[in-house]
Structures are given as structure tokens and as C-alpha cells.
C-alpha positions as CSV (number, residue, x, y, z in Angstrom):
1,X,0.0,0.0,0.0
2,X,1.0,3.8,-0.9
3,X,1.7,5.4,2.4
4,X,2.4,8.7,1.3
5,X,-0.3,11.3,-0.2
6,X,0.7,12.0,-3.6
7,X,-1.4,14.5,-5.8
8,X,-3.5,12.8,-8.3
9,X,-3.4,9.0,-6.4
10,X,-5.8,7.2,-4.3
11,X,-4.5,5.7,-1.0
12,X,-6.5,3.0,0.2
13,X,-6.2,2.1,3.8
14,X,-5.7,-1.4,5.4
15,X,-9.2,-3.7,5.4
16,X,-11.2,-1.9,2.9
17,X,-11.6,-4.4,0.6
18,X,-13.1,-6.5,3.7
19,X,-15.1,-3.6,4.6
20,X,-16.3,-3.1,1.6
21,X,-17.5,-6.9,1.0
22,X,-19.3,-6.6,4.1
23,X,-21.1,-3.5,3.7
24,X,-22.6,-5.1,0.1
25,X,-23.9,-7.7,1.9
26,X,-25.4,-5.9,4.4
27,X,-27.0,-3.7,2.3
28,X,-28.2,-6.5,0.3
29,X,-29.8,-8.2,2.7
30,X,-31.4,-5.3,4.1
31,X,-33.0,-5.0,0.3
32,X,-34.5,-8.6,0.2
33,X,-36.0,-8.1,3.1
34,X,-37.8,-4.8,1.7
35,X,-38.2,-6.4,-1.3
36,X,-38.7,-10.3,-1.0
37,X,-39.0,-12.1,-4.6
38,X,-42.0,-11.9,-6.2
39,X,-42.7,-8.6,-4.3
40,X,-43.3,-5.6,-6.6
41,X,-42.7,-3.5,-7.9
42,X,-39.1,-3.3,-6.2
43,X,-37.6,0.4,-6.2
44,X,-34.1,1.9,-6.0
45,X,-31.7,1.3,-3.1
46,X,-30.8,5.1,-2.8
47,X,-32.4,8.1,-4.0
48,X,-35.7,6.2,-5.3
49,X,-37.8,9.2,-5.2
50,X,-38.5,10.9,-8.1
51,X,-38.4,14.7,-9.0
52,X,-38.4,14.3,-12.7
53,X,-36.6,12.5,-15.4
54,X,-35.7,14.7,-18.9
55,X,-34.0,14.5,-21.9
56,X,-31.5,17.3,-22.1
57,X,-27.7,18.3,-24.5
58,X,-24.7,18.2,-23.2
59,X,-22.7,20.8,-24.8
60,X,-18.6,20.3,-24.7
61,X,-17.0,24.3,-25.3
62,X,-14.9,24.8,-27.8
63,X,-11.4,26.1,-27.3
64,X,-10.6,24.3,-23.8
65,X,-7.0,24.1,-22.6
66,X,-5.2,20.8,-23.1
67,X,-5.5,19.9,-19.3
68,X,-9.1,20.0,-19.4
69,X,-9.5,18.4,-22.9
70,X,-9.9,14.9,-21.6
71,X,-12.7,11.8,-21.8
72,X,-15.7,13.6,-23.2
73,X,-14.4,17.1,-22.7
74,X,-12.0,16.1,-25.5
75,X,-13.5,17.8,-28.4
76,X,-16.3,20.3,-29.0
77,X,-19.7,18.4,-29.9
78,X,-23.2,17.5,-28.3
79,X,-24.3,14.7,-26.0
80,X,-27.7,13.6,-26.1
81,X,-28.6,12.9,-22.2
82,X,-31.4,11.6,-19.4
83,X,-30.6,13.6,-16.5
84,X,-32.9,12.7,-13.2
85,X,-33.8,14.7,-10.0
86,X,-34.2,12.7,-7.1
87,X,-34.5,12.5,-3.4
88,X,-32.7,10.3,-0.9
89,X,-35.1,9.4,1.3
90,X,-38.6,7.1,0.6
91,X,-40.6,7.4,-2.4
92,X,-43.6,8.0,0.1
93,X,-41.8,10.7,2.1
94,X,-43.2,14.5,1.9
95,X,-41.2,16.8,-0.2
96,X,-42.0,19.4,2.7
97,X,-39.2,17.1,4.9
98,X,-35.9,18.5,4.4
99,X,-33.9,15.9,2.6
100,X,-30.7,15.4,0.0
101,X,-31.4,16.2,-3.5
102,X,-29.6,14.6,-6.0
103,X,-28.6,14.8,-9.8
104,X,-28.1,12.3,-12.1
105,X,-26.4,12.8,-15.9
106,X,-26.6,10.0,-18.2
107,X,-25.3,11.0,-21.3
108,X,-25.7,9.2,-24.5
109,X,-23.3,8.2,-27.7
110,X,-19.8,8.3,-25.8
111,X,-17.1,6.1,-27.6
112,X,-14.6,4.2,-26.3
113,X,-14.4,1.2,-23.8
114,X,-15.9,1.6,-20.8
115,X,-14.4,0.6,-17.0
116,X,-17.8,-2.3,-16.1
117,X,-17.0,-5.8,-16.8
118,X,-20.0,-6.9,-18.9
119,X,-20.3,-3.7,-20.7
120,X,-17.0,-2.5,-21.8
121,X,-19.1,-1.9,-25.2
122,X,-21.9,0.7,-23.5
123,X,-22.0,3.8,-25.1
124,X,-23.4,5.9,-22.0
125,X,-21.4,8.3,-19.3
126,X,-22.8,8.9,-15.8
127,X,-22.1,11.9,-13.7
128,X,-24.0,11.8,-10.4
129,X,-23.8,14.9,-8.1
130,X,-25.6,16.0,-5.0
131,X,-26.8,19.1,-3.7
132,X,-24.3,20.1,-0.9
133,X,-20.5,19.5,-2.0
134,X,-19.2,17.9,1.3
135,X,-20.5,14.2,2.4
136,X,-20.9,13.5,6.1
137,X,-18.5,9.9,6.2
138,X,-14.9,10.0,5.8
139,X,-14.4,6.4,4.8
140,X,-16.4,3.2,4.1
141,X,-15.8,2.0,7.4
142,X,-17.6,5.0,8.6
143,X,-20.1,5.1,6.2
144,X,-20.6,1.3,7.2
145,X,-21.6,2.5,10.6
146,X,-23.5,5.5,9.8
147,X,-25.8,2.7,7.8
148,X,-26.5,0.3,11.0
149,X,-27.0,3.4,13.5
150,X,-29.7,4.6,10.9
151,X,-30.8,0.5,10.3
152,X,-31.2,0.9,14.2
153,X,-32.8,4.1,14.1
154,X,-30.3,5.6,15.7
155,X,-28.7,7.8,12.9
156,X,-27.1,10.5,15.5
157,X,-25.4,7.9,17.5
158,X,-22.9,7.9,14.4
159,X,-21.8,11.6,14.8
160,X,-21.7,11.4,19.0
161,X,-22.3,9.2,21.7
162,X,-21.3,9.1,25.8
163,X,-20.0,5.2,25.3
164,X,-17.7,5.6,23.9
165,X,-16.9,8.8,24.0
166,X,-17.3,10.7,20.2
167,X,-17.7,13.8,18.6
168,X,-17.6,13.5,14.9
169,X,-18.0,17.5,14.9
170,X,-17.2,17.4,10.8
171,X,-19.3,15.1,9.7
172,X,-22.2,16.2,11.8
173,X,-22.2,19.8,10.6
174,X,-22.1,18.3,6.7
175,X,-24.8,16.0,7.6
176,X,-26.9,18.8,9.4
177,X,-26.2,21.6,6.3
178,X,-27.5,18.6,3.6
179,X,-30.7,18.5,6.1
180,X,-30.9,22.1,5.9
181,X,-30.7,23.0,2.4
182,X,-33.9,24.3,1.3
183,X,-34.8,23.0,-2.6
184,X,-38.2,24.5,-3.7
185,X,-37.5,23.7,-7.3
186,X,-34.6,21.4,-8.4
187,X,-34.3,23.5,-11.5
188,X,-33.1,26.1,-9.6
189,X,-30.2,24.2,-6.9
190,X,-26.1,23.4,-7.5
191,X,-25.1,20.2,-7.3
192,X,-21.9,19.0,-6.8
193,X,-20.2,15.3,-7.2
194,X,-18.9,15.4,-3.9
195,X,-16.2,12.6,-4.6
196,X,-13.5,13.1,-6.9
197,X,-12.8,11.6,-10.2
198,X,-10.5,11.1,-12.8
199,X,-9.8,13.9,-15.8
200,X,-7.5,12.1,-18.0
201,X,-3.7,11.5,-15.6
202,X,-5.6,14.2,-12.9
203,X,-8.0,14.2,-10.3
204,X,-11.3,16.9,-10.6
205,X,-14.5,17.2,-8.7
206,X,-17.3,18.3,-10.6
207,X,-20.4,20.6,-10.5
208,X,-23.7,22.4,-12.5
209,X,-24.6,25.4,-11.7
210,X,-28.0,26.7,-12.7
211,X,-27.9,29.7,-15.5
212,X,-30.7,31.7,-16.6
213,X,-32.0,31.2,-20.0
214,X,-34.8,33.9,-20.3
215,X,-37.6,31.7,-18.9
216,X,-39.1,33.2,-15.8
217,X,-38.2,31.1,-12.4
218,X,-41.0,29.1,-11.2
219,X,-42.3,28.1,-7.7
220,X,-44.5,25.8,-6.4
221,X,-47.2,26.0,-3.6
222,X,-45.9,23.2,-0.9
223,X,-47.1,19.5,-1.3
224,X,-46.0,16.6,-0.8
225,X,-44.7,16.3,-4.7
226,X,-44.1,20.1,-5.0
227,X,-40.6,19.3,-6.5
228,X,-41.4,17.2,-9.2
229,X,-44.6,20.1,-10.0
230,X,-42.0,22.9,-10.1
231,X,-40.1,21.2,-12.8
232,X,-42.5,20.2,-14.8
233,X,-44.4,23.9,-14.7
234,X,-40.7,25.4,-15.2
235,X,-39.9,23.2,-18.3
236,X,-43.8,24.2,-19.6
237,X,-42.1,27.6,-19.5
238,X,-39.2,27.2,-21.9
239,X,-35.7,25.7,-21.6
240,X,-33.7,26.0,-18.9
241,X,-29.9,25.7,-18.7
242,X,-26.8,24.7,-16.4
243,X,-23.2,25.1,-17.0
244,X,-20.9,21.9,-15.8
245,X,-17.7,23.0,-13.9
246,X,-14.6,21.2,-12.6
247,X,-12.3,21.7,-10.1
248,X,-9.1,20.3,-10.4
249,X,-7.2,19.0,-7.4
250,X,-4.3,21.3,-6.3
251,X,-3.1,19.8,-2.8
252,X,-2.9,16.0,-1.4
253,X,-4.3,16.7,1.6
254,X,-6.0,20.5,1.2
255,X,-7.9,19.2,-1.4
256,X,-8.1,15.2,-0.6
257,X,-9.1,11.9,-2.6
258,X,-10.1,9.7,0.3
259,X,-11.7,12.1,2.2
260,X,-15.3,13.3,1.2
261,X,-15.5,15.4,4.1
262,X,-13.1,18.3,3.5
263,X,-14.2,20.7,1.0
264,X,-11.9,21.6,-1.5
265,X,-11.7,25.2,-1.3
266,X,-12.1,27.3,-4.3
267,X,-9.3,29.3,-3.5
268,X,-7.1,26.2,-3.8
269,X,-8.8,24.7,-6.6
270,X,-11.1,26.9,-8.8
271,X,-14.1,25.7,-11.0
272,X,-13.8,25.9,-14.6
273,X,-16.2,25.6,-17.3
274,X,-16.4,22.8,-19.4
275,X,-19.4,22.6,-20.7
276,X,-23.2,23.4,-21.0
277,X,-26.5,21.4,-20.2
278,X,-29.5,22.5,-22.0
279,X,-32.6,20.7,-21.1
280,X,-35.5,22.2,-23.6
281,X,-39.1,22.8,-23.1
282,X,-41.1,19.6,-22.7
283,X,-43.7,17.6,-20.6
284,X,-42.9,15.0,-18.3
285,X,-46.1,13.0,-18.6
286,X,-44.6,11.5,-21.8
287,X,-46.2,8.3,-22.2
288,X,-43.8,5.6,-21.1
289,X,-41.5,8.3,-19.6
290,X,-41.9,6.9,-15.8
291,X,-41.5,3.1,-16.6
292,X,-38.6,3.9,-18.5
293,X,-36.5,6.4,-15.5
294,X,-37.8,3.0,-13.6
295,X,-35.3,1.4,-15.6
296,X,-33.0,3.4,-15.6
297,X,-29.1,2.3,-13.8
298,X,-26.8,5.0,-12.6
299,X,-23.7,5.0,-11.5
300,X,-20.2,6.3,-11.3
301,X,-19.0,3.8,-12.6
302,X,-20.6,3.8,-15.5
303,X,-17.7,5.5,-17.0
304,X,-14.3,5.9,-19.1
305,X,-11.4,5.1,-18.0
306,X,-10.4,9.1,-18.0
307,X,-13.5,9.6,-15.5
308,X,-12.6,7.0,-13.1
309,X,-14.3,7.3,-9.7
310,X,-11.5,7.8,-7.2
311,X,-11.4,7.1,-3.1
312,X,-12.8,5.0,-1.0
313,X,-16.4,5.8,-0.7
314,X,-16.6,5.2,-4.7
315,X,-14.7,2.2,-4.2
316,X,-17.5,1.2,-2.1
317,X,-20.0,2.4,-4.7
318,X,-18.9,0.4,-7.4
319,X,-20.2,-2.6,-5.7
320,X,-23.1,-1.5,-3.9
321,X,-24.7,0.1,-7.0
322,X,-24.1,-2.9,-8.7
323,X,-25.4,-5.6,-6.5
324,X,-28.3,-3.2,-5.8
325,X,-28.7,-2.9,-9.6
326,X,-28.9,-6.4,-10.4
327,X,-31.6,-7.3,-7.6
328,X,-34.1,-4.5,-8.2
329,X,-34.1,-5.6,-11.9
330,X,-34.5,-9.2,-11.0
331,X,-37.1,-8.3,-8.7
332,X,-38.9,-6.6,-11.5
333,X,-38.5,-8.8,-14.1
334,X,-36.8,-5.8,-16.5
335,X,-33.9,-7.0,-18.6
336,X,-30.7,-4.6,-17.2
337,X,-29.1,-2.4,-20.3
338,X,-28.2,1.1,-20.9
339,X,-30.0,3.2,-23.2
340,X,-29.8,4.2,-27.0
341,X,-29.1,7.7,-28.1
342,X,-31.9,10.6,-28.9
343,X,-32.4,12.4,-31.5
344,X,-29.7,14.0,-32.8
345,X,-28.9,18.2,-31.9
346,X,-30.1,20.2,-34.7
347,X,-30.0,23.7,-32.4
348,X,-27.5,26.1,-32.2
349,X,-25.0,27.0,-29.2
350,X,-27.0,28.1,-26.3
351,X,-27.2,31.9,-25.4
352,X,-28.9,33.2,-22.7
353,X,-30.5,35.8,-24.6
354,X,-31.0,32.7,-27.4
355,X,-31.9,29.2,-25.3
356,X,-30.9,26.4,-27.3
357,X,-33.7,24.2,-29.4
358,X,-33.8,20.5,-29.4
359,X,-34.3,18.8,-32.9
360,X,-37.8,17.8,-32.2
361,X,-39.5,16.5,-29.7
């Protein structure tokens, strides 16, 4: 094992692999019992609440510098994409209960081999972000305990407890600012990946930040579904955009691989603008539309090899969302496969005075 902290290089620490084979198990079994065979239908392990699910562009910029010109930020050109808005907690759950909302970009038609045994050939590129850009579990032995205090319902013993003695005084405020973070319209929030990743021989974070597109912003009276309502009524409204940022790590341990809980400061390590997201006008009622997010399998992994997932809490990903994967499908008796590309772009380059226009519908 690599004892030192080099820039760029992931460091795993002693017993992970064991941790991490324990954890899937866990949180397998913990699955079968919500969802026994033959129950249906069986939803996601994380994030199964939907606040909308819509086709969108991913736009590369032209005229990037070499450094960033890497995996799909390699050349100017269009990605056609599913991006979903989700929240962490159960389907059932009121969106009036403050909660994590999430992001998920799948985008469409990307060559080259992939990192996923058993589909090397896929031609799809996942970038899934949150909406806070710290996580509140420095490792996946920690995460592992966070997961049986909340199995117990005992979440807060994770950050403190009197026997034994502990104050996890980091993790609790990240965990108490995700719980805090008003959303009233997803449309409208930053999200950030909150684990790094590969850019080519580097390491990056990512993030989208909302940017006005000369549709007026729309709210929502409260509900229990208010967030998927406000999307829906804002993309009734006309397109809306968001431009996708990276940060690029400058310091091994000011900016950190293995640990999600340190923020990597923008002073350190500015964002930089690698491309833009334009998700036009259109209805989310589509028919089919909802069986087909259903359906739907994201991951980090689901990746290049320039766009690795990096430290330990991906690590842990990687076999979670798979073994996750793999039973909800079985339980619903849906063949597991990526999706085929959209229509192709016939707009022009987004403005915000000009909004970019899909070609058809």
C-alpha cells in the first residue's frame, strides 16, 4: 500500500476491501428483506424518489485548454442525455421534509471502452452529483456505521455518543447543512459530485450550476410532490440551462481523494467551465416516460477510463450500485441495459438571450 499522499493517487487504507464486502452484503440483505421475490414492484436502493426525469444536450466548449480536454471534454460536440432529480429518502416521504437532492447525468453516444465488466461496449457516461458538495462519512468503514445506527434508528449515535466517548464534529455539521438546504425547485439548486474523479492522468470534482435562459423562475405552492410540479411547470415555461464546472485538485491533503469530508476550497482549486447542459421545453407525462426512469441504472461507474471514480467511498460504490442494480431488476422482471441515443442536436450554441432548441421533440 502507498503510504504517502501524492497528488493525483488514491491511497486505500488497510481492510477496505473487507469492509467493503461486508457493507454489500449488508445492504443486500437489508434489500430482500424490503423487497422479498416476487414482491413488486421493487424500487431503488438510494435516491428512489423521483423529481423528474428529462432529456437534455450536453454541450462540450470549444477552445478548452489541453489539461481539461480529456474523456468527453475532448472535443467540442453534443451529447444527447437523461438527466434525473431525485431525493434520498422514501418514495412515500413528503417533499416538505428537508432531505438530500440529488442529480443524475446519463449521457448518450460516448465512444470508447468503458471501466464495467459486462459492458465494456456501452456507449453511455454517468455523472451523479448532489446538492451540498461535502458528504458527512470520511471512509467506508464509517459510512458502514453510519448505515447500522440509521438500520437501528439511531442515525445521530454515528456523529456522538457518551459510550464511547465521540464527537464526529465534521461530519455532523455536513450531515446537518445537507438536512438544511432548502430546494423548492430542483431546476433552480447546485449540485456537486462530492467525490473526486479522474480527468485524464488528474484528479477533478465536478459541478452544474443553474444559469438563466430567459424563462421566468417558477415556484410551487408546498405539497407533498411540489418538487417534481415545479419542474414540470418550469420546463412548460421554456428551456432551462446549467453550466458543468470542474475543479481540479491542487493539494494532497488540502484538497483530498479519500476524504469526502473536507471541502476543496475554491481558493485552492477553482471551478472551470467545461461545458453546458440545455434541457429544452417539454412535458414529463410522456407516455412511457416513468417506466422507463424506472429502468433506468446510474452509476459512477458507469464510466471511461479518463472519469474513473477515485477514493474509497466510490470504491464502495462500485459494488453496492451494482449488487443493488442487479436485484431491483431481477425483482422486477426488467432486462438490465443502458439506453440508446436521442435524436440528434439540430439547435444552435445556447445563449442566454438565445436558449438552445432540441431537434424535435
Amino acid at each position: 500500500m502507498n503510504t504517502t499522499l501524492d497528488l493525483h493517487e488514491e491511497c486505500p487504507p488497510p481492510g477496505e476491501e473487507d469492509c467493503i464486502r461486508r457493507l454489500t452484503e449488508d445492504m443486500k440483505r437489508s434489500y430482500e428483506r424490503a423487497y422479498p421475490a416476487g414482491a413488486s414492484p421493487a424500487l431503488r436502493g438510494v435516491h428512489p424518489k423521483s423529481n423528474g426525469c428529462v432529456r437534455a444536450h450536453f454541450i462540450i466548449d470549444d477552445g478548452l485548454p489541453d489539461e481539461l480536454r480529456q474523456g468527453v471534454f475532448r472535443e467540442p460536440r453534443v451529447y444527447p442525455a437523461w438527466v434525473r432529480f431525485s431525493s434520498t429518502s422514501s418514495r412515500v416521504q413528503s417533499d416538505m421534509q428537508r432531505d438530500s437532492r440529488c442529480m443524475a447525468i446519463k449521457l448518450l453516444d460516448v465512444p470508447g471502452e468503458k471501466i464495467l465488466d459486462g459492458e465494456k461496449d456501452a456507449t453511455t457516461q454517468d455523472f451523479l452529483m448532489a446538492n451540498t458538495d461535502v458528504f458527512f462519512a470520511r471512509n467506508v468503514a464509517d459510512y458502514a456505521e453510519l448505515m447500522s445506527a440509521t438500520r437501528a434508528g439511531k442515525p445521530l449515535s454515528f456523529f456522538f455518543s457518551c459510550s464511547p466517548p465521540r464527537l464526529r464534529l465534521r461530519e455532523l455539521m455536513n450531515y446537518l447543512c445537507a438536512m438544511r438546504k432548502p430546494v423548492t425547485n430542483p431546476l433552480h439548486a447546485r449540485y456537486w459530485s462530492q467525490t473526486p474523479f479522474r480527468l485524464g492522468e488528474r484528479a477533478m470534482k465536478f459541478s452544474v450550476v443553474p444559469r438563466p435562459c430567459g424563462a421566468p423562475r417558477v415556484e410551487v405552492e408546498p405539497g407533498d410532490d411540489a418538487l417534481k410540479q415545479a419542474v414540470a411547470r418550469q420546463l412548460e415555461r421554456g428551456d432551462w440551462m446549467f453550466d458543468f464546472l470542474v475543479q481540479l485538485q491542487a493539494h494532497p491533503t488540502r484538497t483530498p481523494i479519500e476524504d469526502p469530508t473536507i471541502r476543496w476550497s475554491e481558493d485552492v482549486a477553482p471551478f472551470r467551465k467545461v461545458a453546458t447542459m440545455v434541457i429544452p421545453a417539454q412535458r414529463l407525462d410522456q407516455p412511457g416516460r416513468a417506466e422507463f426512469e424506472e429502468n433506468l441504472s446510474f452509476t459512477p461507474w458507469h464510466a471511461l477510463p479518463a472519469h474513473r471514480p477515485l477514493g474509497g467511498l466510490n470504491r464502495a460504490r462500485r459494488a453496492v450500485y451494482e449488487a443493488i442494480s442487479k436485484l431491483r431488476h431481477e425483482r422486477n422482471g426488467v432486462r438490465r441495459e443502458e439506453p440508446r441515443a436521442l435524436r440528434p442536436w439540430r439547435g444552435r450554441a445556447p445563449t442566454s438571450e438565445h436558449p438552445a432548441r432540441p431537434g424535435g421533440a
